[in-house]
C-alpha positions as a Markdown table, in Angstrom:
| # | Residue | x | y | z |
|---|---|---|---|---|
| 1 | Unk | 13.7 | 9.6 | -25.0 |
| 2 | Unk | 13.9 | 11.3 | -21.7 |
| 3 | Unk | 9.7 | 11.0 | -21.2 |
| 4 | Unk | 10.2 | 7.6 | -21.0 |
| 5 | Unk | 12.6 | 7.5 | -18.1 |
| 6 | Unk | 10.9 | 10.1 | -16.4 |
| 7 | Unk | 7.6 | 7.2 | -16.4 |
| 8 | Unk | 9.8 | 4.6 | -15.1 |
| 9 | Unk | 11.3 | 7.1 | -12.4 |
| 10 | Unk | 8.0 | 8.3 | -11.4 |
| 11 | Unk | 6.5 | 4.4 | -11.5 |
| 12 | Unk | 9.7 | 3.6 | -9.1 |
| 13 | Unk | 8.9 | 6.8 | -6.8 |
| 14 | Unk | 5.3 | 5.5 | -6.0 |
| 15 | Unk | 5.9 | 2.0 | -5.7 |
| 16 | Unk | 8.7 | 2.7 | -3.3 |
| 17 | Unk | 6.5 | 5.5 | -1.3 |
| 18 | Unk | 3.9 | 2.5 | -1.1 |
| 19 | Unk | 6.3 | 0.2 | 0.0 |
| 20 | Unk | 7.4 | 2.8 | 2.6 |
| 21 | Unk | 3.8 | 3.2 | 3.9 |
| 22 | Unk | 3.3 | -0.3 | 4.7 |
| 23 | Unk | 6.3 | -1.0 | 6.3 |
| 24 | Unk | 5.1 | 1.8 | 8.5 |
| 25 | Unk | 2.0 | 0.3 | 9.1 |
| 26 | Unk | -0.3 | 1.9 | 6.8 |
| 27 | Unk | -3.3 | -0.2 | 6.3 |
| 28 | Unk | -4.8 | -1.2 | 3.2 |
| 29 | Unk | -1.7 | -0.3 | 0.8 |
| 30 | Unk | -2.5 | -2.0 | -2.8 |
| 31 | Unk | -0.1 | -2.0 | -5.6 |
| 32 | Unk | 0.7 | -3.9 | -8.6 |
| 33 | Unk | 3.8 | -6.0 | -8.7 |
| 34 | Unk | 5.8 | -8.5 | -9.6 |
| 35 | Unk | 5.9 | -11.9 | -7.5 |
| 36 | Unk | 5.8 | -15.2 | -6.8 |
| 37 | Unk | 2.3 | -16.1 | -7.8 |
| 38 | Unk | 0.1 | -19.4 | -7.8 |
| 39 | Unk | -2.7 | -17.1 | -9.5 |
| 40 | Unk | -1.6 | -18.3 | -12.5 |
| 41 | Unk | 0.3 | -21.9 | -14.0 |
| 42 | Unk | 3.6 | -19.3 | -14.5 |
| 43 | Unk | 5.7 | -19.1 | -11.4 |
| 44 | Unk | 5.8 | -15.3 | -11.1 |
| 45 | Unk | 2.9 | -12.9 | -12.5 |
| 46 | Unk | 2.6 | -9.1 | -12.1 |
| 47 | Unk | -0.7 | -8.9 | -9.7 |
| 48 | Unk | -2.3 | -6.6 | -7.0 |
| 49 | Unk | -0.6 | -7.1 | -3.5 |
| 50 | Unk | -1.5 | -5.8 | 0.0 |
| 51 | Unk | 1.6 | -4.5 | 1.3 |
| 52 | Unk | 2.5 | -3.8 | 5.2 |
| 53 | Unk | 4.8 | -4.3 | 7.9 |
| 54 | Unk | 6.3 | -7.4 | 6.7 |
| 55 | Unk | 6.3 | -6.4 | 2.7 |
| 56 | Unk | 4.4 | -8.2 | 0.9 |
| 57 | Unk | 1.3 | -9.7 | 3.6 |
| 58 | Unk | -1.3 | -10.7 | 0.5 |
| 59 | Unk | -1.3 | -11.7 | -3.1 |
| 60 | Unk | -4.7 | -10.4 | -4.4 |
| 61 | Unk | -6.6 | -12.9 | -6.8 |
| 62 | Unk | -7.3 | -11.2 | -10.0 |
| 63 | Unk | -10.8 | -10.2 | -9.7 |
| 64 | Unk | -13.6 | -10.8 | -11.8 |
| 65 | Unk | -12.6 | -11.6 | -15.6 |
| 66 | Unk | -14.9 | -10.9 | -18.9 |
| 67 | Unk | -15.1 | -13.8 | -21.3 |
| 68 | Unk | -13.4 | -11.8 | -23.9 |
């Protein structure tokens, strides 16, 4: 049972270190999240962002799709 949380802890750790590095003004920071999305009908869908100085600058399309 304690894996588990260790996985959500580590998950945390990098998307906060990403977070960090954009709002220092790393370029080209990419990670999945969480948001307010028109990618999709649903209001809010787990996609690629660009993150930087502002948070979240770009919500990334979801990229080329297989028929199955």
């Amino acid at each position: 049972m304690l894996s588990g949380h260790k996985f959500y802890s580590y998950a945390g750790a990098i998307f906060a270190d990403a977070c960090l590095k954009g709002l220092n003004g790393v370029p080209d920071i990419v990670e999945c999240s969480f948001v307010q999305s028109s990618v999709t009908e649903l209001p809010f869908f787990a996609s690629k962002v660009r993150l930087g100085k502002n948070g979240v600058e770009e919500v990334l399309g979801l990229g080329p799709l297989s028929e199955l």
